[in-house]
N, C-alpha and C positions, 0 to 999 in steps of 0.2 A: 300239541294237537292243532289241524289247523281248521279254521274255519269259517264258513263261509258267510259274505255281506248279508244275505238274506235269511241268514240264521240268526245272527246278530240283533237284526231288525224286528224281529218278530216283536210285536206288542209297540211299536215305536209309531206314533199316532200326530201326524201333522197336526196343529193350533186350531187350521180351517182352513177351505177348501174355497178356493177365489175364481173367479172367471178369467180368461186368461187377456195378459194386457199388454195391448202393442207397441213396440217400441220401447219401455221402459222396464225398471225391474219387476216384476209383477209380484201380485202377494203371494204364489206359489214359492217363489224363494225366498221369502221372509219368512213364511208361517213355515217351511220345515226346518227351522232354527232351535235347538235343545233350549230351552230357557232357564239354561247351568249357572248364572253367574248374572248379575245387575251388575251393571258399568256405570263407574260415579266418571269416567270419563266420555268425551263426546264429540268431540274434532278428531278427522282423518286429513291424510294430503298423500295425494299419489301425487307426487312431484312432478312436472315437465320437465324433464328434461331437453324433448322436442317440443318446444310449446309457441305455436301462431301466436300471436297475439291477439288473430280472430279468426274465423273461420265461415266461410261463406255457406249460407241457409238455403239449399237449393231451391227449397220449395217457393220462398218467398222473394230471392233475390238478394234479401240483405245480407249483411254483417253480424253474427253475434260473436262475442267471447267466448273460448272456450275455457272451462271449466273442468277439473281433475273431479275424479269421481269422488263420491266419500265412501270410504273404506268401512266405514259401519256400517252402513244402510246395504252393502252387498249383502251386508250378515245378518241383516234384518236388526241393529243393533243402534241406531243410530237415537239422537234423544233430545235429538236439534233441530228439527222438521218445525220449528215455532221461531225459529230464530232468524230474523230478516237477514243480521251480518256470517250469520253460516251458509243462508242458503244463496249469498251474494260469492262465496269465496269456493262452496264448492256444488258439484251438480247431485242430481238424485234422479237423472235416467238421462238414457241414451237417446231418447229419440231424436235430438239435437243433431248428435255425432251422425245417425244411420239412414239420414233420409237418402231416399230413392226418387229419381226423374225417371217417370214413367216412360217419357221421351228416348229416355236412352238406354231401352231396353229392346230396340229393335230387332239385334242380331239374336237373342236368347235363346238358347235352343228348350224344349221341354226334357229335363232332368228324370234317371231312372227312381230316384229318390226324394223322398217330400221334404225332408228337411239334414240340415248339416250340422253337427256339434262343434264348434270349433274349440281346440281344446291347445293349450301352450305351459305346460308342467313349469314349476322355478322349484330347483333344488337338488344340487349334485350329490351329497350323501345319503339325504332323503329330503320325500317329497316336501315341499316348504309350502305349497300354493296350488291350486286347484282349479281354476277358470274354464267355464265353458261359455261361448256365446251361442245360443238357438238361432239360425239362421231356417227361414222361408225358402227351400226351393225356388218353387213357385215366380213368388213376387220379388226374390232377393232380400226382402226384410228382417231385420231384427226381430224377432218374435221377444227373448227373455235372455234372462241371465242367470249364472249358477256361480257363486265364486266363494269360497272357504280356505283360507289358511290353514295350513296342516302343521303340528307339532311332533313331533318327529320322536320315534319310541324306544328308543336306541341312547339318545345320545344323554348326558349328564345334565345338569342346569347351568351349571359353570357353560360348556361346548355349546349349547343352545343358546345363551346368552351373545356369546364372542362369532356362532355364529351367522345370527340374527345381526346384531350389530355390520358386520360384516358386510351381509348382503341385503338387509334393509333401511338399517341405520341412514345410510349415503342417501336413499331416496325421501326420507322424512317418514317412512313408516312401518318403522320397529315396535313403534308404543301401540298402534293399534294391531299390529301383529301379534304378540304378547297378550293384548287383550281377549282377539277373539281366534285364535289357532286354538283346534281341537283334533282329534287322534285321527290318522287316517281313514281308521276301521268306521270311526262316526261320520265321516264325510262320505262314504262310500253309501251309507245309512242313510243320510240326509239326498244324497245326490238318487240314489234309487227309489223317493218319495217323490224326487221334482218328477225323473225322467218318467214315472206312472202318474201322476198328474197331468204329462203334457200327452199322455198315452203312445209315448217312446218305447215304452219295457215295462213285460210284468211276468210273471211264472207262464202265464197262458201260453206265451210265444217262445216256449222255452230257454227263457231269459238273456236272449239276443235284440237287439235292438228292432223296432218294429219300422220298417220302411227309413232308417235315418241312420246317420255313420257321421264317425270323427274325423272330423280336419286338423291334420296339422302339420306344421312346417319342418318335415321331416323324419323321419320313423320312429327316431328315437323316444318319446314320447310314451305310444302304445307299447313299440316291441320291448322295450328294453327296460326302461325305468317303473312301468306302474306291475310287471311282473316280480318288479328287483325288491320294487315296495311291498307287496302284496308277501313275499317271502319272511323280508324284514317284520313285518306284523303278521304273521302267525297266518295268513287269511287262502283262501281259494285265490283263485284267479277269475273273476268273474267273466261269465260267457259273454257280456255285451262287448269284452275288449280283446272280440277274437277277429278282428278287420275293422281297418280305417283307410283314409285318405290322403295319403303325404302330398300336398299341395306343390311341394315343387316337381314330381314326377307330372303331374296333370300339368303345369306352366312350359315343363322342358318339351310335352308332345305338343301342348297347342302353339304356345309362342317358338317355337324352334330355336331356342335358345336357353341356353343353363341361367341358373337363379341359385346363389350358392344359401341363402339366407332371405329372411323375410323383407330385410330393409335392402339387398339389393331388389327385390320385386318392386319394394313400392318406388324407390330410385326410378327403373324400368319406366315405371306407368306413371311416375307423375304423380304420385299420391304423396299428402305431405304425413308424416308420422307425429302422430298426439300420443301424450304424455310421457312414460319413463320407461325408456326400452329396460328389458329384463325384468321389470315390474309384470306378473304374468298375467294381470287381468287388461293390462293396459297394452302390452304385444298380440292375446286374446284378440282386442278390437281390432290392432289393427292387421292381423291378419282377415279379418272377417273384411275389410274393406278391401283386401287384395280379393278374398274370393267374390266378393258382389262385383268386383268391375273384370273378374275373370267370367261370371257368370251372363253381366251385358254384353262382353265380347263376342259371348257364343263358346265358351269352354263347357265340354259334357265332362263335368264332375262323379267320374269313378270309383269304385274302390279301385286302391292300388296296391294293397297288400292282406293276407290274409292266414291267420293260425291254426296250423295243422291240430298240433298242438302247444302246449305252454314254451316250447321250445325249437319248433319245428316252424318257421313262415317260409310261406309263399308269396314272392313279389311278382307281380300280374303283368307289368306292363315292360315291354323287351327293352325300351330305351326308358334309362330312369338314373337319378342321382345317386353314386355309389358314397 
């Protein structure tokens, strides 16, 4: 039988209800965190693999260090917020990473849409990671973040172990993977409490998204994998993931040139790439940094594709990346 996030959900009741916070992870996505399990563990490391060894502070002119996110506190999980040598080694919001030069927002066109999801899936068999960044139309800003590890409902603990190891182990984090991955069907739960908190979606709007659409670097994403997932676990296909926005069809009309990938764009523009490509909350960022300097450009960010149905899309724009 299959059945739907919103059915699932019923009686699933957020911790508490926060004012919403600029720039950094807000307690909206902490407080929709199940509070299944106490972790005697407490260090993360999203690894650099591209890693500055600083990074310039637009607003201020300096120099700071960048700093790998911690992988707990995505998940509202973290239990080291007291600890001077934790909070010296890793960060606990972005608003570091996402400032905006009001300066250099000249060219900006006014957007059909208020805000952007930007979303970058990790996990060929099943989904492994879950990452959206809440992007401001508007101002280009960061509003929040949404990020959960998915454990995958299919595969053995032997196959889940080899691989995890696999594809996180090499980054330095398997072990808080392990810790806080939980089932798709609940991330789908948890993510449908952020995006009616941020007053994205809710039954009222007949469960599509309210004025706001996913970004991502490529179709596969929406069309293909969270359909393929949604099968794998028993579940509907939720109405909000019936259009999005493949970032490189809107790059190939406005830059009149192909972008096969995310890191040829930032190549492109000169953007330097922070922390661990294929790590999905850390490619998340930096695609949201392609689309804020897409957005100061003057790029009118579209939908570019859309679901007939669970199986039938429609791609919008006549010149687009096959």
């Amino acid at each position: 039988m299959y059945r739907s996030v919103t059915a699932i959900s019923r009686g699933f009741v957020p911790r508490a209800a926060y004012s919403l916070c600029f720039g950094s992870l807000s307690p909206f996505a902490l407080s929709s965190v199940s509070p299944v399990r106490e972790l005697t563990v407490s260090a993360s490391l999203s690894a650099a693999q591209h890693d500055p060894s600083s990074a310039t502070s637009h607003k201020s002119g300096t120099t700071s260090r960048w700093k790998p996110m911690c992988l707990y506190y995505t998940h509202g999980m973290c239990t080291m917020l007291d600890d001077p040598a934790h909070l010296e080694k890793f960060s606990h919001s972005c608003a570091d990473e996402f400032r905006v030069v009001i300066s250099e927002l000249v060219n900006k066109q006014c957007q059909e849409l208020d805000y952007f999801l930007v979303l970058d899936l990790e996990g060929k068999v099943e989904i492994l990671e879950f990452p959206i960044v809440l992007v401001d139309a508007k101002t280009t800003c960061v509003v929040d973040l949404f990020h959960r590890f998915v454990r995958p409902s299919k595969m053995s603990e032997q196959r889940i172990n080899e691989y995890i190891e696999g594809k996180y182990g090499k980054l330095g984090v398997d072990r808080v993977w392990h810790d806080t991955a939980i089932p798709f069907e609940e991330v789908l739960q948890q993510f449908e409490v952020w995006l009616t908190q941020h007053r994205l979606w809710g039954k009222e709007l007949g469960g599509h998204l309210n004025r706001s659409a996913f970004v991502t670097c490529g179709n596969w994403d929406v069309k293909t994998k969270i359909p393929e997932q949604c099968n794998v676990s028993k579940m509907k296909l939720p109405s909000y993931f019936m259009e999005w926005i493949n970032l490189k069809d809107i790059y190939l009309n406005f830059y009149k040139r192909r972008a096969t990938g995310m890191m040829t764009m930032m190549r492109e523009l000169q953007i330097p790439s922070l922390g661990s490509h294929h790590l999905g909350i850390d490619d998340a960022k930096n695609i949201t940094r392609v689309l804020q300097r897409m957005l100061a450009d003057g790029a009118l960010i579209q939908i570019t594709a859309r679901r007939n149905s669970p199986e039938d899309v429609e791609f919008l724009f006549k010149n687009r990346i096959r």
